[in-house]
C-alpha positions in Angstrom: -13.2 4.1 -22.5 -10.9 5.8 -20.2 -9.2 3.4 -17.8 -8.9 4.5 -14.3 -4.9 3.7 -13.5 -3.7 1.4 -11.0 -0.7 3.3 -9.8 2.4 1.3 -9.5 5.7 1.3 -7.3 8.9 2.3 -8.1 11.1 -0.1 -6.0 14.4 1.7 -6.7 13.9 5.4 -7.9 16.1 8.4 -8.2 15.4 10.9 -5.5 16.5 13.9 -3.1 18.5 12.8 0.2 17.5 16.0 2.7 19.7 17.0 5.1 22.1 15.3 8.1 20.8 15.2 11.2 23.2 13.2 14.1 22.3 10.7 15.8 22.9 10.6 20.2 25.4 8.1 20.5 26.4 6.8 17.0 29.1 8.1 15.1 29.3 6.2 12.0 25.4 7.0 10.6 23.4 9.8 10.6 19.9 11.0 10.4 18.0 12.1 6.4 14.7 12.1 4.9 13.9 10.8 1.3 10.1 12.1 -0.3 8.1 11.0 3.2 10.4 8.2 4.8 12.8 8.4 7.7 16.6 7.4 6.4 19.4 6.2 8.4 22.9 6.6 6.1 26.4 6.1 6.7 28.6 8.7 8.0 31.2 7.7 5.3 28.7 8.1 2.4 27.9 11.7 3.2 30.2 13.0 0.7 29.2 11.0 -2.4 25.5 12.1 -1.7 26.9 15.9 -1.9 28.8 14.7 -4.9 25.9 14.0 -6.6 23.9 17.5 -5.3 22.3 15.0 -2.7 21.1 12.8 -5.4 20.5 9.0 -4.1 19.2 5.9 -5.6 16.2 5.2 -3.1 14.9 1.6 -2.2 11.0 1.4 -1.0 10.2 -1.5 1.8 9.6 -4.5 0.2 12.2 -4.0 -2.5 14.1 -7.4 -3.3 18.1 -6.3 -4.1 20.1 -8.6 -6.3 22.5 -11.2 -5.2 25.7 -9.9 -6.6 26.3 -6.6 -7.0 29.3 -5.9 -4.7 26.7 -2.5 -3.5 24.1 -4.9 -2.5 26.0 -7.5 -0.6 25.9 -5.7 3.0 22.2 -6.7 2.3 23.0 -10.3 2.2 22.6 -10.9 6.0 18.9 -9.2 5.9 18.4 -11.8 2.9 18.2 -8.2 0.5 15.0 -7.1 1.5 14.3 -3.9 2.6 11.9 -3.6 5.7 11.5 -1.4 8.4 14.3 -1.4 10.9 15.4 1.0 14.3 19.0 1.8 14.3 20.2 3.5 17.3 17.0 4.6 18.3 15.9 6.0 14.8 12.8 4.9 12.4 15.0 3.8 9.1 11.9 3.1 6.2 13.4 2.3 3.0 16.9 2.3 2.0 19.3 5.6 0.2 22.2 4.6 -1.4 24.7 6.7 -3.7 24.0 7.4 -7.0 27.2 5.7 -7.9 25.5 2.1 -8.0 24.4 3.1 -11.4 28.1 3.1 -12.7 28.6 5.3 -15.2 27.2 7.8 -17.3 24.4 11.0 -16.6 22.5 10.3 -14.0 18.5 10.2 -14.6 16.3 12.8 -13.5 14.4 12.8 -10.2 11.5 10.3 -9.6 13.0 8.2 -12.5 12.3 4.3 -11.5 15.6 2.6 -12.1 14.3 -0.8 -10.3 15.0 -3.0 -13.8 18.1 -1.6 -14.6 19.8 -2.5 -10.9 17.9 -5.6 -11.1 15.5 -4.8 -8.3 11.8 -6.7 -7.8 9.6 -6.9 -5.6 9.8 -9.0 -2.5 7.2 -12.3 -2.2 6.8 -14.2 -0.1 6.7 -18.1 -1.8 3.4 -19.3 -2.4 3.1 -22.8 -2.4 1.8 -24.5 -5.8 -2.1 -24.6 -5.3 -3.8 -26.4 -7.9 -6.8 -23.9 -6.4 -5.5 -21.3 -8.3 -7.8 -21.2 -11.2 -6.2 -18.0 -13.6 -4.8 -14.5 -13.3 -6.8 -11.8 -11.9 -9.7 -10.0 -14.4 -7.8 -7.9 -16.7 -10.8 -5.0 -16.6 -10.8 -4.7 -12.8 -8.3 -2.4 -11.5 -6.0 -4.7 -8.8 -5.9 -3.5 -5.1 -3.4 -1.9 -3.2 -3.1 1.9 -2.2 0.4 3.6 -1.9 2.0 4.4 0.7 1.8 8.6 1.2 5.6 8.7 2.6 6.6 7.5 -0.6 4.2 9.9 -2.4 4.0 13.3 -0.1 2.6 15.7 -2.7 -0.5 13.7 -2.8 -1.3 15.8 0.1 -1.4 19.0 -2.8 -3.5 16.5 -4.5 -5.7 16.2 -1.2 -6.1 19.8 -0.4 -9.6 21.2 -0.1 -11.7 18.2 -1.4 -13.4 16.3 1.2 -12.5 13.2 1.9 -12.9 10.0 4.5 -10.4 7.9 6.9 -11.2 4.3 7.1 -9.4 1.7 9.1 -7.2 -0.1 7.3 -8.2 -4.3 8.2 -4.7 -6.5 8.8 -6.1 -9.2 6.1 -6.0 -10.6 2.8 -7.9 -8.1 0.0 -10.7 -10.2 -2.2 -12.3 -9.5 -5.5 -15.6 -10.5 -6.4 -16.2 -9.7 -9.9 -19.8 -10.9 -11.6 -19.2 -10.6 -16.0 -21.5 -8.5 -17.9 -22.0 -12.0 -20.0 -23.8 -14.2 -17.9 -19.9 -15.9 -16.8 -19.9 -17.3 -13.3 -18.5 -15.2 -10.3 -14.8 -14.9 -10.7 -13.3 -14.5 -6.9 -9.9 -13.4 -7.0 -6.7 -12.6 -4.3 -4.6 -10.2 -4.9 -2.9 -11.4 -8.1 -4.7 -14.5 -9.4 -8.5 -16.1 -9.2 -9.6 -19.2 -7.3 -11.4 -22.3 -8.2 -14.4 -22.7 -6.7 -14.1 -24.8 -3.7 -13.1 -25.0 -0.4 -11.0 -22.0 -0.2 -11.5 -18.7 1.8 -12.7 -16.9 -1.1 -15.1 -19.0 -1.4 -16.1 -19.2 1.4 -16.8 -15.9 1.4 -19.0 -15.9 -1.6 -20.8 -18.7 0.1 -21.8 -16.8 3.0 -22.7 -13.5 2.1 -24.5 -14.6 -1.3 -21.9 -12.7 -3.4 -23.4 -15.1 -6.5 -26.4 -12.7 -6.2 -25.3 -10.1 -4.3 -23.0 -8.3 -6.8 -25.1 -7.4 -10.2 -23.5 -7.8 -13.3 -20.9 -5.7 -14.1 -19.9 -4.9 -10.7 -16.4 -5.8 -8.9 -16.7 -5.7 -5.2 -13.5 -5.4 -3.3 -12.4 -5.9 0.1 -10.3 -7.3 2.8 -10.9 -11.1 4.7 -10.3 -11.0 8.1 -10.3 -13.3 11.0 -9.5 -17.2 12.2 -8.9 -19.1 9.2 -7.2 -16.6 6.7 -4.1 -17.8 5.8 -0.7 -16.4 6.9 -2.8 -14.0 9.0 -3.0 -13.5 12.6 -6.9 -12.4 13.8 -5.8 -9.7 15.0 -9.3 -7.5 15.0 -10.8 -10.9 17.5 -13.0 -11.9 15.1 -15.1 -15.0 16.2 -15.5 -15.9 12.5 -13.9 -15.1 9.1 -15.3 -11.9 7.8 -15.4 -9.5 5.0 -15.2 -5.7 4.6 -16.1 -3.9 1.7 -13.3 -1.3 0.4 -14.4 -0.4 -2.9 -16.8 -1.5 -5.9 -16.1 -0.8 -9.4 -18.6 -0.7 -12.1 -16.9 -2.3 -15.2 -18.9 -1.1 -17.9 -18.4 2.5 -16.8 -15.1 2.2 -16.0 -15.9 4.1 -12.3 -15.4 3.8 -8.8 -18.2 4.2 -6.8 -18.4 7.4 -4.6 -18.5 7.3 -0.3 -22.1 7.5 -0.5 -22.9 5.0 -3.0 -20.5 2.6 -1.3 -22.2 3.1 2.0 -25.3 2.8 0.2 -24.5 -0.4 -1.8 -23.2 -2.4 1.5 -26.2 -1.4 3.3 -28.7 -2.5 1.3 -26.7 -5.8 0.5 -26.2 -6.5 4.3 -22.4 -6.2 3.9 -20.1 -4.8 6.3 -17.5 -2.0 5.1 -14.6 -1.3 6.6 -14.7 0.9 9.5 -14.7 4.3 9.1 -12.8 6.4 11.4 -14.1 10.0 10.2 -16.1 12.1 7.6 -14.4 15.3 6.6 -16.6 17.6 4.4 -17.5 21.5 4.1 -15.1 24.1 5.3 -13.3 21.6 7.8 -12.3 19.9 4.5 -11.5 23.0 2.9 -9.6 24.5 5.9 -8.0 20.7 7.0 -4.1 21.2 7.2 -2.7 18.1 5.5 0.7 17.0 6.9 2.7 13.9 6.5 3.2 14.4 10.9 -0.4 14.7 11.5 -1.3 11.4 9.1 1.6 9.2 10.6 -0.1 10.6 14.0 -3.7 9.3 13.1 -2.3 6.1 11.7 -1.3 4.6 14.9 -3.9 3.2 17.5 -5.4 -0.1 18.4 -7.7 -2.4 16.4 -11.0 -1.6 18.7 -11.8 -3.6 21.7 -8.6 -5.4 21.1 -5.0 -4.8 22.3 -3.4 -5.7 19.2 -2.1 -2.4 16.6 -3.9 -1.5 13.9 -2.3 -1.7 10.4 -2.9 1.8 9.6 -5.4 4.3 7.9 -6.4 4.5 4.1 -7.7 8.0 2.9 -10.1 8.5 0.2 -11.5 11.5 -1.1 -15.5 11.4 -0.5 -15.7 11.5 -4.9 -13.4 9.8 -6.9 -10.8 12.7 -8.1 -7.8 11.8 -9.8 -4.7 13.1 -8.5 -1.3 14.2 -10.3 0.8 12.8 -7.9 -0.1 9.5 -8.0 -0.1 9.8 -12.2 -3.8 9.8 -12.8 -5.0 7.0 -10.6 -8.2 7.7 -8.0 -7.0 10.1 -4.8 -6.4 7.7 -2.4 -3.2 6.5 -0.2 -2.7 4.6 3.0 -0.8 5.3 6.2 0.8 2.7 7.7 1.4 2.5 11.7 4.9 2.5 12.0 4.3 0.8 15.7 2.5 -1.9 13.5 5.5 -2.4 11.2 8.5 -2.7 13.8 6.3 -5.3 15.5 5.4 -7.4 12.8 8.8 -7.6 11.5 10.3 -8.0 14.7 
């Protein structure tokens, strides 16, 4: 069997700092791009980036710095989380800092993840001790969560001429529904772990749309869980009632993805909803689309419909599963985040 990769994040990875752009009005930082992300970086750090032939140690949002490295300790007051911030006016996504953190010896090649040597993880938030929590998450179903394309811009390469689909991406919790081969009962899982059956919103999930005999042996069905109810989430899409949207199903036994059709197909004739779908690009459109990281961070933004409230963001999917180079041999797929949902919900 050949396992179709999850990709994984590198929290803290050696990159390319490009260019210094000023900023109106602020002297002591400066404008720079790492791989897809906006950087703000201080004026006085300019010259160790050159140092290093604009080298930097590059932290993705989310990344959770140490307490006690005298580089990290500025980070202290922002409890050493990276997030999304606006400094002066300008979009600052991630965090560049000089190579020099390593100490010293060579420094490692580009794209080299360098998050367990600085002592870098990834930031949760604390989840209180649930005795609903049954075991982890189904080792043969690939976990959920697609990466972000400013931290992966050659994707795009990746993207080029296949056709491919936009869906919207839901402001939820994701749920797996996986039904064994071996007769076992329907494991429902979150993100990282399964849930005993009881009253819990993945179950009651299964309970209402049937999953018990909706998914076939074999089968994981993924989504997201949206609405009033979900916890830690705001209902932001005006649900009336907790609902579920189909993302993706994986066939176990042939270690696949579905396609766009045969998802389609499978949620229609189960009666489930999927995840809206915001366009269909196929044919010499596809072959002729320009892919830029502009034009993505352009059609990520927008409303949740009929609502005021932002939408998260976009995920993009070629309409066949191809793997892609960029993203080490996992499915094609990334999402776009909406920048205007980010500064809001961390505001």
């Amino acid at each position: 069997m050949v396992t179709m990769l999850t990709p994984t994040r590198k929290l803290a990875s050696i990159q390319v700092i490009e260019g210094f752009d000023p900023i109106p009005n602020a002297d002591a930082i400066l404008r720079t791009r790492v791989l897809g992300w906006t950087q703000v970086v201080r004026r006085d750090e300019v010259e160790a980036f050159r140092a290093s032939d604009n080298l930097c140690v590059f932290f993705e949002i989310d990344a959770q710095l140490p307490d006690g490295p005298a580089w990290s300790e500025f980070m202290r007051k922002h409890g050493f989380v990276v997030r999304t911030v606006r400094l002066r006016g300008v979009l600052a996504q991630g965090l560049a800092l000089p190579v020099s953190i390593l100490g010293e010896g060579p420094v490692p090649a580009v794209g080299t993840d360098v998050s367990e040597q600085l002592g870098v993880t990834h930031y949760e938030k604390e989840v209180p001790d649930d005795p609903r929590i049954s075991g982890p998450f189904p080792p043969l179903v690939p976990k959920t969560g697609e990466l972000r394309l400013q931290s992966y811009p050659a994707v795009l390469d990746d993207l080029r001429g296949h056709a491919f689909y936009v869906t919207t991406k839901i402001d939820g919790v994701s749920g797996t529904f996986f039904q064994p081969f071996d007769g076992s009962p329907l494991v429902a899982c979150q993100r990282n772990w399964s849930a005993a059956p009881g009253d819990h919103p993945i179950w009651r999930v299964v309970d209402r749309y049937d999953l018990r005999v909706m998914i076939p042996p074999g089968l994981a069905v993924q989504g997201e869980i949206a609405g009033p109810g979900v916890p830690g989430k705001k209902n932001h899409l005006g649900l009336k009632e907790m609902e579920f949207f189909v993302f993706r199903v994986y066939d176990v036994r042939r270690d696949r993805f579905f396609n766009y059709y045969e998802l389609v197909a499978f949620c229609r004739d189960r009666g489930l909803r999927m995840v809206p779908v915001e366009r269909v690009v196929e044919g010499r459109e596809a072959v002729e689309y320009l892919h830029t990281l502009e034009g993505w961070l352009a059609a990520a933004r927008g409303f949740y419909e009929g609502t005021t409230h932002r939408k998260e963001g976009i995920v993009v999917q070629t309409i066949d599963v191809v793997r892609s180079e960029a993203l080490g041999g996992s499915r094609l797929s990334f999402k776009v985040i909406n920048n205007d949902f980010l500064l809001k919900e961390q505001a």
